[in-house]
MIFI-637136 format. One line per 3 residues: number of its first residue (from 0); their letters; for each residue x negated, y, z of N, C-alpha, C. Coordinates in steps of 0.001 Angstrom, whole numbers, always signed. Example, Ala and Ser with C-alpha at 12.3 -4.5 7.8 and 13.67 -1.06 7.14 Angstrom:
BEGIN
0 = as = -13190,-5690,+7800,-12300,-4500,+7800,-13200,-3300,+7800  -12850,-2250,+7080,-13670,-1060,+7140,-12900,+30,+7870
END
This chain:
BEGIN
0 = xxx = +6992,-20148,+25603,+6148,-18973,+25704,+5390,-18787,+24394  +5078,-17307,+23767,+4333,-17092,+22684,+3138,-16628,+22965  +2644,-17694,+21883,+670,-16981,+22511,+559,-15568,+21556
3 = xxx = -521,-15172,+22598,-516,-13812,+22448,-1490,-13518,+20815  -1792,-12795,+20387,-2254,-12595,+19098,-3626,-13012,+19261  -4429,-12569,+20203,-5790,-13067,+20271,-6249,-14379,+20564
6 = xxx = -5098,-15024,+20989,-5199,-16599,+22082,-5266,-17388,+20331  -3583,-16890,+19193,-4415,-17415,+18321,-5051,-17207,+17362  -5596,-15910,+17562,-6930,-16361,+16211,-7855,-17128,+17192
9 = xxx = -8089,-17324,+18206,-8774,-17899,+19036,-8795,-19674,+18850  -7933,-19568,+18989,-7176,-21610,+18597,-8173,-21712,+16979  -7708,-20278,+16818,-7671,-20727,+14579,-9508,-21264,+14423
12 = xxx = -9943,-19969,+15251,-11633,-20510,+15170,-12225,-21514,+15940  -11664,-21870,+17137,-12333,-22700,+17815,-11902,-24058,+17572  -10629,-23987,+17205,-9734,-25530,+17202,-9598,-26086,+15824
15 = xxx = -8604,-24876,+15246,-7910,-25197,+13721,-9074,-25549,+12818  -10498,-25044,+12601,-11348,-24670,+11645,-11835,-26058,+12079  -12410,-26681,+13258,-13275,-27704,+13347,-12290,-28935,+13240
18 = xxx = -11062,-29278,+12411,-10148,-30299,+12133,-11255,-31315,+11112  -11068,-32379,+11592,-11597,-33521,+10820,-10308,-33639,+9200  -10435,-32679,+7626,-10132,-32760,+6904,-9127,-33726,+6685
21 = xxx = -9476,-35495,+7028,-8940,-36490,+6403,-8407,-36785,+7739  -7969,-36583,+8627,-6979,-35761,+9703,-5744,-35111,+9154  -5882,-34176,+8150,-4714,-33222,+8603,-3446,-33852,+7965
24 = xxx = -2401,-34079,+8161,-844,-34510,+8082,-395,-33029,+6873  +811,-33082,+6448,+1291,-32290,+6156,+2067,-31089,+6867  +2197,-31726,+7956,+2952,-30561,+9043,+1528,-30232,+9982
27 = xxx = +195,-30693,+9848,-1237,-30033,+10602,-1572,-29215,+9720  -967,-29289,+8331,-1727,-28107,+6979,-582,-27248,+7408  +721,-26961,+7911,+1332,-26025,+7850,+847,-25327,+9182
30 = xxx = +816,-25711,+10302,+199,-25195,+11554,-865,-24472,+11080  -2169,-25269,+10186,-2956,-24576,+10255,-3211,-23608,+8891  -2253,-23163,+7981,-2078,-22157,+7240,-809,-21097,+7702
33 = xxx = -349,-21598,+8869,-58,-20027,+9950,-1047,-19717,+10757  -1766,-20343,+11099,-3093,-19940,+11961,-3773,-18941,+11002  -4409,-19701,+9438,-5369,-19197,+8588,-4828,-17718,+8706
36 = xxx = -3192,-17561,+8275,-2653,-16395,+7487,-2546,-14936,+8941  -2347,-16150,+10247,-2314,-15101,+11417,-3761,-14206,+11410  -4307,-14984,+11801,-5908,-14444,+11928,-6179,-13358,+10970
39 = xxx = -6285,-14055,+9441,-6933,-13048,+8698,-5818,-11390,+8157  -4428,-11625,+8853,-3457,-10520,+8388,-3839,-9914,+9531  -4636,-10211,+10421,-4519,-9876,+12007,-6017,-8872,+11838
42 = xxx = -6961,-9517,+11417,-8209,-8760,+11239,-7805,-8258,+10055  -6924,-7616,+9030,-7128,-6537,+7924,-7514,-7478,+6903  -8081,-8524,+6449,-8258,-9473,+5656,-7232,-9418,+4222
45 = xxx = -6087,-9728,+5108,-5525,-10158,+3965,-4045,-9350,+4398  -3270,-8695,+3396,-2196,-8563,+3498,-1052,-9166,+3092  +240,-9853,+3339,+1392,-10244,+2399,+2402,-9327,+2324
48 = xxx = +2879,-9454,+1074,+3369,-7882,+181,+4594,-8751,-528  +5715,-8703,-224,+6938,-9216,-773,+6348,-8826,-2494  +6924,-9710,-3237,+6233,-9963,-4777,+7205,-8522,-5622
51 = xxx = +8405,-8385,-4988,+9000,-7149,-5969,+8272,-6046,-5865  +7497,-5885,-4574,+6663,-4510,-4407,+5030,-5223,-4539  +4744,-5167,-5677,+3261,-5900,-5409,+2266,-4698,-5681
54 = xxx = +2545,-3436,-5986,+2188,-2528,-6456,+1928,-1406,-5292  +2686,-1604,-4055,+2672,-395,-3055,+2029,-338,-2529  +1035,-1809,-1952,-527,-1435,-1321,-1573,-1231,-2229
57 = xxx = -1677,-2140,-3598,-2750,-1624,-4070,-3727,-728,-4474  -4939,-943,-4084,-6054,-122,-4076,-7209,-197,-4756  -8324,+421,-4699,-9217,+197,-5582,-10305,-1199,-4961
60 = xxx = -9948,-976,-3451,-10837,-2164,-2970,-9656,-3584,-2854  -8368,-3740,-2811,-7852,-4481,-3104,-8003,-5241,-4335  -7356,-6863,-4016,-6923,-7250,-5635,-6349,-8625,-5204
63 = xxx = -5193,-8927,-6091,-3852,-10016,-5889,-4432,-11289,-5776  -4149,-11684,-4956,-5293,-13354,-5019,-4381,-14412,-5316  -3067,-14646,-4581,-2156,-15730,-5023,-938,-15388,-4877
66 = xxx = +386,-16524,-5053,+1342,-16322,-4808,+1795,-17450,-3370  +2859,-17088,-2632,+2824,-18505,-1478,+4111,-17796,-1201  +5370,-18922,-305,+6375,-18574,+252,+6061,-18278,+1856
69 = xxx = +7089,-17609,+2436,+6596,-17431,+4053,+8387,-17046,+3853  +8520,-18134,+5208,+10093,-17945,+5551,+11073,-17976,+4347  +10698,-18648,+2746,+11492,-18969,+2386,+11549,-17905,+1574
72 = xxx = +10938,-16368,+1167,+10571,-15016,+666,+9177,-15432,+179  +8849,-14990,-1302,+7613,-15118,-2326,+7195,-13932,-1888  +5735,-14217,-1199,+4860,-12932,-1357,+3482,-13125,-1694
75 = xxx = +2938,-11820,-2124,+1461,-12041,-2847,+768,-11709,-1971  -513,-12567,-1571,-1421,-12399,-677,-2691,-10785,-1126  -2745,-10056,-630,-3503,-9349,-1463,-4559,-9015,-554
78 = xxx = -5846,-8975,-844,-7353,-9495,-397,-8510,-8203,-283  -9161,-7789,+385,-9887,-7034,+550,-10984,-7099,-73  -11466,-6610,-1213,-12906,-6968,-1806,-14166,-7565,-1066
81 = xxx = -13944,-6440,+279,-14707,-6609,+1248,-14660,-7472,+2129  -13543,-8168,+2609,-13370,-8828,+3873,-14120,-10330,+3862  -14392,-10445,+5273,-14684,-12040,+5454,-13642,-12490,+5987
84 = xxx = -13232,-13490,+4825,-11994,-14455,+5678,-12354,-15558,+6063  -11825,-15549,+6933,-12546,-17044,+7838,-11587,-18332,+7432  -12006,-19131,+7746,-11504,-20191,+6760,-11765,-20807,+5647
87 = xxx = -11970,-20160,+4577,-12293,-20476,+2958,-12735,-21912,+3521  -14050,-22014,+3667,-14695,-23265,+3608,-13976,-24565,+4249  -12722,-24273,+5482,-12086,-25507,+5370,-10939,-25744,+4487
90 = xxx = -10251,-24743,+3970,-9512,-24661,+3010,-10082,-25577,+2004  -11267,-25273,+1023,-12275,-25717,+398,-12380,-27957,+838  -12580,-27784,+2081,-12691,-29206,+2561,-11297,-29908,+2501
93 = xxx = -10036,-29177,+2436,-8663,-30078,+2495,-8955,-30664,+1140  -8990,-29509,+450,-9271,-29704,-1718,-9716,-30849,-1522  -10705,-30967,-1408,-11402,-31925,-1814,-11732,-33419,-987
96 = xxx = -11082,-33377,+337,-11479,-34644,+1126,-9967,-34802,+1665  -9069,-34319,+1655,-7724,-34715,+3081,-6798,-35851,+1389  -6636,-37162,+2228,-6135,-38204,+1307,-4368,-37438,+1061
99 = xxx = -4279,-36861,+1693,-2927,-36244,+1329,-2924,-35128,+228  -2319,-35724,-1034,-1838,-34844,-2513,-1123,-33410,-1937  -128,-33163,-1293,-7,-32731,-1036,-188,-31190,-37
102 = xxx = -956,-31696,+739,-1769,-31372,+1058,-3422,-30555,+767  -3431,-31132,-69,-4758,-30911,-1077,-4404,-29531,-2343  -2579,-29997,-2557,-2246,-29212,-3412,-2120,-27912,-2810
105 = xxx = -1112,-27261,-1367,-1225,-26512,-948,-2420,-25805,-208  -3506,-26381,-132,-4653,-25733,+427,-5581,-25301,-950  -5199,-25767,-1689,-5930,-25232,-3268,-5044,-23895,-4052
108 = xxx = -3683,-23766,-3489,-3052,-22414,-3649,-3579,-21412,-3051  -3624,-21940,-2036,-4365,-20533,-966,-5759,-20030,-1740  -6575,-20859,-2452,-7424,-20343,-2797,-7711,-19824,-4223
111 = x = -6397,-20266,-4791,-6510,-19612,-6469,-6025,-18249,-6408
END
């Protein structure tokens, strides 16, 4: 069965966000950067824009924040001047506390 869209941004804030950092595995950072990316594409946050068209949403309140694969396809995350994305700050906590390199490395993409 698929949870419904609200069940998870629901998980993402109540569950995913309060993860003990030096906890997360490499397959708990991928769970929880489909959670991050559900939620905030879900509230208007953030859009992903296949990288050949990086040009067709942009706006004046937009602007390109990173690059990341999804399904194996490069797309650019592109960011709302305005938006609150939820997350940053555990993103922020993998960086710097989860003993996994890896780990540490992909949660520091999300934020360059």
């Amino acid at each position: 069965r698929v949870m419904s869209s609200e069940t998870k941004s629901q998980v993402f804030l109540k569950k995913v966000l309060k993860l003990s950092p030096n906890e997360v595995t490499v397959a708990g950072y991928e769970m929880a950067e489909s959670f991050f990316l559900h939620h905030n594409t879900s509230c208007g946050s953030i859009q992903l824009v296949d990288v050949d068209q990086p040009n067709a949403i942009r706006k004046r309140s937009t602007s390109s924040w990173t690059l990341m694969r999804q399904n194996g396809q490069l797309k650019s995350l592109v960011v709302s001047e305005y938006a609150a994305i939820q997350g940053l700050r555990f993103l922020l906590k993998l960086v710097a506390f989860v003993p996994s390199k890896v780990v540490a490395k992909r949660a520091g993409a999300l934020l360059i």
